[in-house]
NUTITOR-629613 format. One record per residue (C-alpha): x, z, y; residue number from 1. Coordinates in steps of 0.001 Angstrom, whole numbers. Example, Ala and Ser with C-alpha at 12.3 -4.5 7.8 and 13.67 -1.06 7.14 Angstrom:
2
PT,12300,7800,-4500,1
PT,13670,7140,-1060,2
//
This chain:
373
PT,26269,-29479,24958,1
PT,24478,-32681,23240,2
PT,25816,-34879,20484,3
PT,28958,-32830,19126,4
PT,26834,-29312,19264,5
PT,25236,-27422,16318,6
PT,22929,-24806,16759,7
PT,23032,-21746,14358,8
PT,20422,-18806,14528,9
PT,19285,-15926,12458,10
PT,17444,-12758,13087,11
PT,20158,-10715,14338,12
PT,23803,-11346,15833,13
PT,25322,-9315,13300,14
PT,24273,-11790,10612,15
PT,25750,-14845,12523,16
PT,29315,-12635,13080,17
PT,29480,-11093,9220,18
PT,28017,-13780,7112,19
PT,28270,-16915,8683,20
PT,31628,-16164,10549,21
PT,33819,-18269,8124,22
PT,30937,-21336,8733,23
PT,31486,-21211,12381,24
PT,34986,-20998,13018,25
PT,35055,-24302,10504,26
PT,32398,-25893,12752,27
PT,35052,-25380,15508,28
PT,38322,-26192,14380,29
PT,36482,-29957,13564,30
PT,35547,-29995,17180,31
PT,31892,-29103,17117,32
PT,30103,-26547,19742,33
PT,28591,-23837,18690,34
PT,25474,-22594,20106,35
PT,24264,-19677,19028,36
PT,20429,-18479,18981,37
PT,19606,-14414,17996,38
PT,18561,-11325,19488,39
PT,20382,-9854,22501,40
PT,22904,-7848,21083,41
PT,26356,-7137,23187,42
PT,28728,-5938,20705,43
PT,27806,-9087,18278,44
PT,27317,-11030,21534,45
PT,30678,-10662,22667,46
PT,32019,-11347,19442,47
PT,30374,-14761,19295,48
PT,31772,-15430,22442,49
PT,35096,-14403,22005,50
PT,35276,-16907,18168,51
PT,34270,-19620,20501,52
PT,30351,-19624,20485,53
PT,28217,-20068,23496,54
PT,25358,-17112,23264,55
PT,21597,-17541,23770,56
PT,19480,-14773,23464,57
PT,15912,-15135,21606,58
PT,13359,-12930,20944,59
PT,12966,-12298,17016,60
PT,10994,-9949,15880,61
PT,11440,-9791,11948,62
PT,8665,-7172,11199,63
PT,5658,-8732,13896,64
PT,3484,-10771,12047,65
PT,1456,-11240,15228,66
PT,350,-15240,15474,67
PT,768,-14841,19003,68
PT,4283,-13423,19352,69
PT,4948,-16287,16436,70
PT,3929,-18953,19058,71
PT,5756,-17824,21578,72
PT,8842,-17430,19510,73
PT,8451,-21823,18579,74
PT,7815,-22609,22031,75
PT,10951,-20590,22901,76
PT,12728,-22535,20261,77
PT,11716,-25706,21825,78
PT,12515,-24826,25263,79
PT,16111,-23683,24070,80
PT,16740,-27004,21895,81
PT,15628,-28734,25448,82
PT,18470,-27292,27194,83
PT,21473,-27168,24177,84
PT,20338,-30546,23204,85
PT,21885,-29390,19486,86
PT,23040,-32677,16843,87
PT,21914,-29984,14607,88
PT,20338,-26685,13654,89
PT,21575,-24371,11225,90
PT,19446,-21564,10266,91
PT,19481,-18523,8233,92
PT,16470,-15629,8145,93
PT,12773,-16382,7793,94
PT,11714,-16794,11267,95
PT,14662,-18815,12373,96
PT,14178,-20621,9319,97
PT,10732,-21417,9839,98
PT,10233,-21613,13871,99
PT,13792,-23223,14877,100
PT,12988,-25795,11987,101
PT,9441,-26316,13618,102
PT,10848,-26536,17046,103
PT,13636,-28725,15811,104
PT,11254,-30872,14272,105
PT,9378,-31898,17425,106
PT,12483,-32379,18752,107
PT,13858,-34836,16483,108
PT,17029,-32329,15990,109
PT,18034,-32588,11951,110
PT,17225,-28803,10630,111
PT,19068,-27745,7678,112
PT,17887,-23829,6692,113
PT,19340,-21756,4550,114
PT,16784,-19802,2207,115
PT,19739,-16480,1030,116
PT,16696,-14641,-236,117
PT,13093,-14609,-582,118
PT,12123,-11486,749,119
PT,9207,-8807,574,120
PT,6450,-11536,487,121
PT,7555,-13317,-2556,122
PT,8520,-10065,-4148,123
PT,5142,-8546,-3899,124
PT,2820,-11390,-4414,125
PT,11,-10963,-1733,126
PT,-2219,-12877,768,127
PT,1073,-12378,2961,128
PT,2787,-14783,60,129
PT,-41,-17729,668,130
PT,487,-17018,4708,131
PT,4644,-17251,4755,132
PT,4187,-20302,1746,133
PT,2351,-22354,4548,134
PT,5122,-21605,7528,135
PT,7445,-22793,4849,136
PT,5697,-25836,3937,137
PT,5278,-26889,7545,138
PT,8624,-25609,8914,139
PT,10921,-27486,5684,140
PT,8641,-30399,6063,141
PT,10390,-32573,8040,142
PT,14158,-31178,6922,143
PT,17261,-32534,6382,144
PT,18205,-30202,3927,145
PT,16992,-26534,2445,146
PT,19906,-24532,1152,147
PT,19389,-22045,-1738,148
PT,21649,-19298,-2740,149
PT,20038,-19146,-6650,150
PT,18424,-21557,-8918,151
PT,15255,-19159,-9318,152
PT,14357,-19250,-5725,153
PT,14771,-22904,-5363,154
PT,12399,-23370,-8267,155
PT,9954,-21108,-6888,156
PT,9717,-23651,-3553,157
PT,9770,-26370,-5287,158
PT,6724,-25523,-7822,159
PT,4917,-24267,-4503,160
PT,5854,-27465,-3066,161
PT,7395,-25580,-79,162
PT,10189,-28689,-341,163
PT,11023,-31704,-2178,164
PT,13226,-31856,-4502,165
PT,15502,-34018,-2673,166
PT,16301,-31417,264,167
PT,17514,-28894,-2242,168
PT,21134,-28138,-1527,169
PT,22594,-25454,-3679,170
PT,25101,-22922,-2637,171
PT,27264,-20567,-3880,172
PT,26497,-17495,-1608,173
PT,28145,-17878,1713,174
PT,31355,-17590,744,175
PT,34061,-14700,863,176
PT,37648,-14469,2074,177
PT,38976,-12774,-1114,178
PT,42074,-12845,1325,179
PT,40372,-10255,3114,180
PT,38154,-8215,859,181
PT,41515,-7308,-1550,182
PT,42203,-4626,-3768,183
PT,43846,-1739,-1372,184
PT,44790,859,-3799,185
PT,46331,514,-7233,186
PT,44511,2727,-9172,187
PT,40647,4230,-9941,188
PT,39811,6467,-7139,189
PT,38056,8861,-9143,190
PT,35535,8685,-11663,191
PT,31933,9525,-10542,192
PT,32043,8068,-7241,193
PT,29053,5346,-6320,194
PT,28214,3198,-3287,195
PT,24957,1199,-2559,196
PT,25409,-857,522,197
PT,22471,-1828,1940,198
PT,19640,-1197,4205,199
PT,17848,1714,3380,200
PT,14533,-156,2391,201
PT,12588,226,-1263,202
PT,13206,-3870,-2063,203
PT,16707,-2669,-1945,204
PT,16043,-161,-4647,205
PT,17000,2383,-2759,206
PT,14426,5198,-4399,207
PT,15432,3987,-7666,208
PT,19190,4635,-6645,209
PT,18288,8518,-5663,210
PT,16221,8940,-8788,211
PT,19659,7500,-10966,212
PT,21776,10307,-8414,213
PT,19266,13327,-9510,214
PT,19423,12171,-13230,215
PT,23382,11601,-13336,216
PT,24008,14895,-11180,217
PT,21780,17034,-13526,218
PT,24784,16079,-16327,219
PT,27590,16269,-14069,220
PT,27081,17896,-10445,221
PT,30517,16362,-9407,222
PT,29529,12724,-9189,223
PT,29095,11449,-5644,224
PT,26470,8648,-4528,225
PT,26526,7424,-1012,226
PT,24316,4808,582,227
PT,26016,2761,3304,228
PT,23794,1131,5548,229
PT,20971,1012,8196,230
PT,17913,3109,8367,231
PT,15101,3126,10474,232
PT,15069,-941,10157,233
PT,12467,-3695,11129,234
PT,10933,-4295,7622,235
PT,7943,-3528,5774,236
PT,9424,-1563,2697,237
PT,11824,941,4961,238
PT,12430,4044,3955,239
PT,10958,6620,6015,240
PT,13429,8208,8019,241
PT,12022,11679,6879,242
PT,12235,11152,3426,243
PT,15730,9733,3978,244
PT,16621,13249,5252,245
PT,14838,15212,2799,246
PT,17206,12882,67,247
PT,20213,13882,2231,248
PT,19020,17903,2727,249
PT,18288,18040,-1312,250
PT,22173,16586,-2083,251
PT,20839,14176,-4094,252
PT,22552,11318,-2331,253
PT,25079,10828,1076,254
PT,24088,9058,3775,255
PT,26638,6884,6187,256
PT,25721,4669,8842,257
PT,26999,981,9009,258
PT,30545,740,9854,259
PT,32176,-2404,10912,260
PT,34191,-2872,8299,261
PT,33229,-1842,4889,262
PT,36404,-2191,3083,263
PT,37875,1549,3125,264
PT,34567,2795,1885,265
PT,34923,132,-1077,266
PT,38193,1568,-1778,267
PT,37215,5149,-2258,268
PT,34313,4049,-4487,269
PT,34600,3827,-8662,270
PT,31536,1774,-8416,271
PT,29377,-653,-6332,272
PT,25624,-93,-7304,273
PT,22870,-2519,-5771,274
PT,19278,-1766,-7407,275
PT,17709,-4552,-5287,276
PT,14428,-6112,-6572,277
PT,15857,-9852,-5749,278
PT,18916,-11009,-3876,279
PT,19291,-14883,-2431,280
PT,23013,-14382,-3517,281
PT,24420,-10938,-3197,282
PT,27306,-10463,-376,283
PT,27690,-6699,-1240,284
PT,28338,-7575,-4616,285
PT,30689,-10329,-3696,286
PT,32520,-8138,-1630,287
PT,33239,-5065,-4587,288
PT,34103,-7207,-6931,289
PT,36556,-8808,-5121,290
PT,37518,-5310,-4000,291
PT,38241,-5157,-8043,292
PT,35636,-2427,-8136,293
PT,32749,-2857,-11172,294
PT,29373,-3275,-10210,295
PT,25913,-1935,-11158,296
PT,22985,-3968,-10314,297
PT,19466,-4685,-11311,298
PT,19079,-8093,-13644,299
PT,17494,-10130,-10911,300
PT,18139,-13077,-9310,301
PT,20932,-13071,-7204,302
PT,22323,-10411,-8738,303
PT,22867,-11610,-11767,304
PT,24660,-14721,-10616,305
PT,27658,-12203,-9336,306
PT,27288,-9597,-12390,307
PT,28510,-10839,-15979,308
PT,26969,-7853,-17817,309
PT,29392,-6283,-19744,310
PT,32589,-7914,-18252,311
PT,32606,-7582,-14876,312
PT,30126,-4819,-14572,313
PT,26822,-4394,-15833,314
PT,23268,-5074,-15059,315
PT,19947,-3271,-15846,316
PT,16089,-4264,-15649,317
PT,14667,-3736,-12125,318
PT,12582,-1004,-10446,319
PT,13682,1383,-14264,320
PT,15857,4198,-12516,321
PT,16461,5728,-15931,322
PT,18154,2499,-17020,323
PT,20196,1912,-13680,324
PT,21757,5715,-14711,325
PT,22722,4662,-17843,326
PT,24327,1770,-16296,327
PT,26220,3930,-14019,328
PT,26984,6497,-16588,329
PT,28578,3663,-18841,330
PT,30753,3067,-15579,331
PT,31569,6454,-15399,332
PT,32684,6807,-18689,333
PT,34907,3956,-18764,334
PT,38343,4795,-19350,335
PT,40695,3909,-17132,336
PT,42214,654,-18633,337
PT,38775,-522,-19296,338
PT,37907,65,-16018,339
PT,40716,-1611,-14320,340
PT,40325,-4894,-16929,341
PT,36400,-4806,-15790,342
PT,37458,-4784,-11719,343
PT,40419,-7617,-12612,344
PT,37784,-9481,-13886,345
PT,35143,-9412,-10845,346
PT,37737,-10083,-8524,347
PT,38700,-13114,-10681,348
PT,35085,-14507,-11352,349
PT,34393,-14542,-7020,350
PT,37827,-16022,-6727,351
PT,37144,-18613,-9096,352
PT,33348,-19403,-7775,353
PT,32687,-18141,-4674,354
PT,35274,-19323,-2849,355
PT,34265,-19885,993,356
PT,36008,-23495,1045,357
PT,33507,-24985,-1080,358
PT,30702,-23659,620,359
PT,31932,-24654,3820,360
PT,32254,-28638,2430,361
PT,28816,-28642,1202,362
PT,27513,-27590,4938,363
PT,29351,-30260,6217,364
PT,28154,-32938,3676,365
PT,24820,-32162,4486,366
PT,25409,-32494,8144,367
PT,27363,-35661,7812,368
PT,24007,-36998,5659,369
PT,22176,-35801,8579,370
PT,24425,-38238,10391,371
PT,26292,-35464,12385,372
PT,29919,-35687,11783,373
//
């Protein structure tokens, strides 16, 4: 470990393996180490470890807002930065964002964290906002460089003067292997079919989804809407795991836990649907439309960066379930030309701007201003 390692760390293993897989395995191949820093986890452990990673387990707990547990989680930043003795740290999630870049700041270690969303507290404006806006200010302080997935959420930090404008590094998402997440079937798998992939928490717009099903099934009780994704989740706005059921019991909705690969549930799907209430860049999106599948998603940011509204799906005003089902229903009643011509064109939009390759060079520009090449 020392001058040739980078550090990476986010909230949960998972995210490191699914998201920032691609971003690793190009650290790699130019000869870096990779450390990586998240919760134990030994399925997402292992899989670290078997791409090449070295795994260090830290204790992140998303939900706590306890000072105390906050504290402990710097120090055991610090003492982990002591021992990897990281060129670097890469960051992704608002405690790793804001702790490792704290920790790497007393260490002298160049932090470059990745803001991919802003989360429940800018959302809901709150004392919690004027709380996280001060762990920003003093974790980006001293940064190398602050990535942003959407223009909106860049110029929120900067009018807070969370950063300067000088560490803003723009992405596009984190790129997707549209080698990968490829059409698999020829045709439309049937009309009235709808997938929301996502945790099942309100910022997600998962209630808003359910109230769309109950509308949509009223006019046609053969349409289908599934929600793919974890429940019972660290995060303020989770969905009860009762009223979860009582959605499921009612038949308004399906319910399927994550799988590890999302692709065959893409496939049987007419439509991806993401209600969220804001999105740093949207991976599920990414992922359908380069699946060739239209989308349906709220007019927010992050969302609307992937969804050209009319063209390669469409988009609706947030938190209005009665305008996300006529969205859907407009999907729906697509016929089946137009509906193919509106998938060809998602899957060419992501190919054309959201290729991972570019993403990937703009990581390693900002580490090579950083002086780590």
């Amino acid at each position: 470990m020392g001058a040739r390692t980078i550090m990476v760390s986010a909230n949960q293993a998972w995210n490191l393996v699914n998201f920032r897989g691609q971003l690793i395995d190009a650290l790699l191949a130019r000869g870096f180490a990779v450390a990586a820093a998240a919760p134990p986890d030994a399925e997402h452990e292992a899989q670290l470890r078997k791409m090449g990673c070295s795994f260090h387990p830290i204790a992140v707990d998303s939900k706590g807002v306890s000072p105390w547990h906050d504290a402990r989680l710097a120090l055991a930043y610090v003492a982990l930065m002591r021992r990897v003795r990281p060129a670097a740290y890469l960051s992704w999630t608002i405690k790793p964002n804001v702790y490792g870049a704290m920790a790497a700041r007393a260490l002298a270690v160049p932090a470059l964290p990745n803001v991919s969303g802003l989360g429940t507290a800018f959302i809901r404006t709150n004392p919690l906002t004027e709380v996280v806006s001060l762990l920003y200010r003093a974790g980006f302080a001293r940064a190398a460089s602050v990535f942003f997935q959407n223009e909106d959420d860049a110029a929120i930090f900067r009018a807070r003067r969370l950063v300067r404008a000088e560490q803003v590094t723009m992405l596009r998402g984190s790129g997707i292997d549209t080698r990968h997440f490829a059409p698999i079937s020829g045709g439309r798998p049937g009309r009235g079919r709808f997938l929301m992939i996502a945790r099942v928490l309100a910022d997600k717009g998962a209630r808003e989804f359910v109230d769309a099903a109950r509308i949509l099934k009223r006019e046609d009780p053969r349409r289908r809407f599934t929600i793919l994704g974890h429940a019972d989740v660290a995060n303020r706005t989770a969905i009860p795991r009762a009223e979860l059921d009582g959605w499921v019991a009612e038949g308004a909705i399906e319910w399927v836990p994550p799988v590890g690969d999302v692709r065959a549930m893409i496939d049987a799907s007419d439509c991806v649907v993401l209600p969220s209430y804001r999105e740093g860049t949207s991976r599920v999106l990414l992922e359908g439309a380069a699946m060739a599948r239209p989308l349906v998603a709220s007019d927010v940011p992050g969302c609307r960066e992937v969804v050209d509204d009319g063209v390669t799906g469409y988009l609706a005003p947030v938190r209005d379930a009665d305008a996300l089902a006529a969205a859907m229903r407009r999907v729906d009643l697509l016929d089946d030309a137009a509906w193919q011509a509106m998938g060809k064109a998602g899957r060419a939009k992501v190919v054309a701007e959201f290729a991972p390759e570019a993403v990937i060079q703009e990581y390693l520009a900002a580490l090579a201003r950083a002086g780590v090449r």
